[in-house]
BAKE-946420 format. One record per residue (C-alpha): x, y, z. Coordinates in steps of 0.05 Angstrom, whole numbers, padded with zeros to 5 digits, always signed. Layout:
REM residues N
XYZ/...
This chain:
REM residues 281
+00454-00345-02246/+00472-00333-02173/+00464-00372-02108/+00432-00329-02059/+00406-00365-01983/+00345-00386-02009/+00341-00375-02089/+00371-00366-02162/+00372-00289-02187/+00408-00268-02238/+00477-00233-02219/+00458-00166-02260/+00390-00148-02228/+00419-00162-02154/+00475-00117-02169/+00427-00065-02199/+00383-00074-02131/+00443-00054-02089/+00470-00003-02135/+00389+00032-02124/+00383+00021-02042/+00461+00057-02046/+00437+00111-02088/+00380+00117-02045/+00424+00129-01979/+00406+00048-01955/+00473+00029-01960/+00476-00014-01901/+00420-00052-01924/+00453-00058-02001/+00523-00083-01966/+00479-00136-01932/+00445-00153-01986/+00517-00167-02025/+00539-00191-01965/+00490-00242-01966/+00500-00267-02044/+00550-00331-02056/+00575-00331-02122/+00611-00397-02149/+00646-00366-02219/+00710-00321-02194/+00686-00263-02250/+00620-00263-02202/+00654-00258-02145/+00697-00196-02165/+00638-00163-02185/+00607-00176-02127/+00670-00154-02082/+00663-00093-02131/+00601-00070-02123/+00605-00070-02048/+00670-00032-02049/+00631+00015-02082/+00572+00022-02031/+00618+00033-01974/+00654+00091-02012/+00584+00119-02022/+00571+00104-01956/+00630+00144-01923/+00623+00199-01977/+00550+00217-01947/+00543+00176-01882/+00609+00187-01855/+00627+00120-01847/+00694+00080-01855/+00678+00029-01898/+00718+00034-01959/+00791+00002-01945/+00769-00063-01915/+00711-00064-01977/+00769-00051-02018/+00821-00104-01998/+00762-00153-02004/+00757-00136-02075/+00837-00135-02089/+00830-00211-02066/+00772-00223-02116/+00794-00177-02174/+00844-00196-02234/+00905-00148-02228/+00888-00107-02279/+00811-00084-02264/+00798-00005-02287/+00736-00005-02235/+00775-00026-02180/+00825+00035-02197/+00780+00081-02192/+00746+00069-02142/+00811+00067-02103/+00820+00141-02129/+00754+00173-02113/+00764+00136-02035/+00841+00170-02038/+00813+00231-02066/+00762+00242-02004/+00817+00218-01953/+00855+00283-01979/+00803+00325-01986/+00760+00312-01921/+00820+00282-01869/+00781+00289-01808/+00707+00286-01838/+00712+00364-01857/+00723+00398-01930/+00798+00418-01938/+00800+00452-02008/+00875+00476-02033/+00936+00453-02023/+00956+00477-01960/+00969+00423-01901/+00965+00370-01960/+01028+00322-01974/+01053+00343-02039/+01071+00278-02061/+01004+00248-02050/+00979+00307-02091/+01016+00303-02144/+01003+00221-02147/+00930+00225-02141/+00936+00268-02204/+00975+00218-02239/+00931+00173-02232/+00875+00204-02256/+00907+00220-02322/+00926+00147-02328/+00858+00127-02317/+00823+00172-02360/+00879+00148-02419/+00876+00072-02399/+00796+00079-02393/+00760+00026-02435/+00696+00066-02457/+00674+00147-02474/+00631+00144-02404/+00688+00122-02362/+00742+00167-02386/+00682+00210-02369/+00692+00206-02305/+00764+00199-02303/+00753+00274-02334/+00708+00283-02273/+00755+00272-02227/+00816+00307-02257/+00765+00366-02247/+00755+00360-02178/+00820+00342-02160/+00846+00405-02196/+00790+00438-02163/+00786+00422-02090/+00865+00388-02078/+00907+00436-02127/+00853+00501-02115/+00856+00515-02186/+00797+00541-02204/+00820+00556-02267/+00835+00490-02292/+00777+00450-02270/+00716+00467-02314/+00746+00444-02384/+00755+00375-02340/+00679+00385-02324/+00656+00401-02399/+00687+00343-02418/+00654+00297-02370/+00595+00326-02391/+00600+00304-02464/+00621+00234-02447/+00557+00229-02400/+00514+00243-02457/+00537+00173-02480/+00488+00147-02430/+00501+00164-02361/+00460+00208-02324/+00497+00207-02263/+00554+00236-02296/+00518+00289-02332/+00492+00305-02258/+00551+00305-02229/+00588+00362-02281/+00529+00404-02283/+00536+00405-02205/+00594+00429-02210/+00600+00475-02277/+00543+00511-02235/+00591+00523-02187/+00634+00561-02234/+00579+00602-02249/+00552+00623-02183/+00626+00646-02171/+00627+00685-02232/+00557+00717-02220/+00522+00682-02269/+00466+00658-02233/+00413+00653-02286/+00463+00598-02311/+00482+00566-02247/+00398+00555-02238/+00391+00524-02307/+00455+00470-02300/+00434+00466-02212/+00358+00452-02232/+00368+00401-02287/+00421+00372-02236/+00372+00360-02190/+00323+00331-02225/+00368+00275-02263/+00391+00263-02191/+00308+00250-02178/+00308+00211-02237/+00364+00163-02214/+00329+00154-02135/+00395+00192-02109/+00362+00214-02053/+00427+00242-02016/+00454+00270-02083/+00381+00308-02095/+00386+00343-02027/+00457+00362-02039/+00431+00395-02096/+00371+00431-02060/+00425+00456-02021/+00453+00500-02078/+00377+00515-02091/+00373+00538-02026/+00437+00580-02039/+00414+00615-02102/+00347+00628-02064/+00387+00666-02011/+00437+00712-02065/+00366+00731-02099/+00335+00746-02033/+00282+00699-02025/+00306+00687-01960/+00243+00651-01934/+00241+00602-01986/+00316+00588-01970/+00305+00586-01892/+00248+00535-01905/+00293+00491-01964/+00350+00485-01919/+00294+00464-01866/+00275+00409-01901/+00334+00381-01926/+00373+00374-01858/+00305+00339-01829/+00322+00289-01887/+00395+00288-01877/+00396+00266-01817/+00330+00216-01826/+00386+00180-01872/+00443+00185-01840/+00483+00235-01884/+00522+00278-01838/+00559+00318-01876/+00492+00343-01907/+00460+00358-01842/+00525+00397-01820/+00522+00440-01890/+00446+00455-01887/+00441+00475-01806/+00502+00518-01820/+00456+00545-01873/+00406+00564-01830/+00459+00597-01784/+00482+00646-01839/+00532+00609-01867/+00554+00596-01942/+00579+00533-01966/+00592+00556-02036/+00627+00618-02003/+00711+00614-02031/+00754+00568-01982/+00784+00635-01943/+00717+00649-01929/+00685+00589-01909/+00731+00531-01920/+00674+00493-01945/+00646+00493-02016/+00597+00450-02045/+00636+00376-02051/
């Protein structure tokens, strides 16, 4: 049991609670919610540490925030020295320091530190091979995908990183399964294959619904919005994008907003980096 201010609940459901408001773009009322929870066992306070670590990445992921480090070097404190969670969540906040430095998509190489590069890539083999179950060498895969993707620019390489975070999500994590469809689909659209990019960008979107991901659903609609456009329903896009930077920026998520009114202006953020510099993240 925990200790909150004013009552026992059990350590599990709270972190659930937070882990929902997050995925439903409330993150600053999920960090105060943690923020708010004493814990007296040290395994309950790690978690704890954890779980808001991982808020603030989601946090400066959609919101644009800076969050993460300071969430982070609470959790080092909290955390034995060993902790596979902690890892990664270090990686994913290293991999969007390289791949948005000043708040904006930078896909390839170019401008990056090589070093840094080939580190972050390191480390996501070592995760995926030290990773203690199928769903989080899942995302290990995951990652290895889009760093091969959006840090190296090899295209190439990235969607047998994707397929396999797709089988490990059918373990039992939605989420996951979400998050390689997104971006398998992207593979397609490039290659033409729209019919295909629908299928994986619709059933995307609606395990995003299923999870209350509101931010993660309207990133999808995006790409929605995208195919409606390349088959020239360019009303329905016009009034997709509409909608989905009215809720972007009702919640906060910036880097959204920026994608769908740049929508609406004729841009393309699937369009190839030389074109656009900005494809779907």
């Amino acid at each position: 049991m925990t200790n909150t201010t004013s009552t026992f609940v059990e350590l599990d459901q709270l972190l659930a609670c937070a882990r929902d408001l997050s995925l439903a773009g409330r993150w600053d009322r999920a960090l105060r919610l943690l923020d708010a929870t004493t814990c007296d066992a040290p395994e309950d306070r790690a978690r704890l540490a954890l779980a808001a670590a991982e808020v603030a990445l989601e946090s400066d992921w959609f919101g644009g925030t800076r969050l993460t480090s300071a969430r982070v070097e609470q959790a080092e404190k909290e955390s034995p020295a060993d902790d596979w969670d902690l890892d990664f969540v270090r990686l994913r906040h290293d991999y969007l320091r390289l791949f948005r430095p000043d708040g904006t998509s930078r896909h390839g190489a170019e401008g990056k530190d090589p070093a840094a590069l080939l580190a972050i890539r390191r480390r996501g083999h070592d995760l995926r091979e030290a990773a203690p179950d199928e769903v989080r060498r899942g995302w290990a895969s995951m990652y290895l995908g889009l760093i091969a993707d959006n840090l190296f620019g090899e295209r190439d390489a990235a969607p047998a990183h994707y397929e396999a975070a797709l089988r490990a999500g059918g373990s039992g994590d939605d989420l996951l399964v979400r998050e390689a469809l997104r971006h398998l689909g992207d593979h397609d659209h490039d290659a033409g294959d729209h019919e295909r990019a629908l299928e994986r960008w619709e059933r995307a979107t609606a395990l995003g619904a299923r999870a209350g991901m509101i931010p993660g659903v309207l990133t999808q609609q995006m790409l929605l919005a995208v195919l409606a456009r390349d088959t020239g329903d360019e009303g329905g896009a016009t009034a997709l994008a509409k909608e989905i930077a009215r809720w972007a920026e009702a919640i906060g998520a910036g880097h959204l907003h920026a994608q769908a009114t740049g929508f609406l202006a004729g841009a393309d953020p699937t369009a190839p980096p030389q074109e656009s510099g900005s494809r779907p993240s």
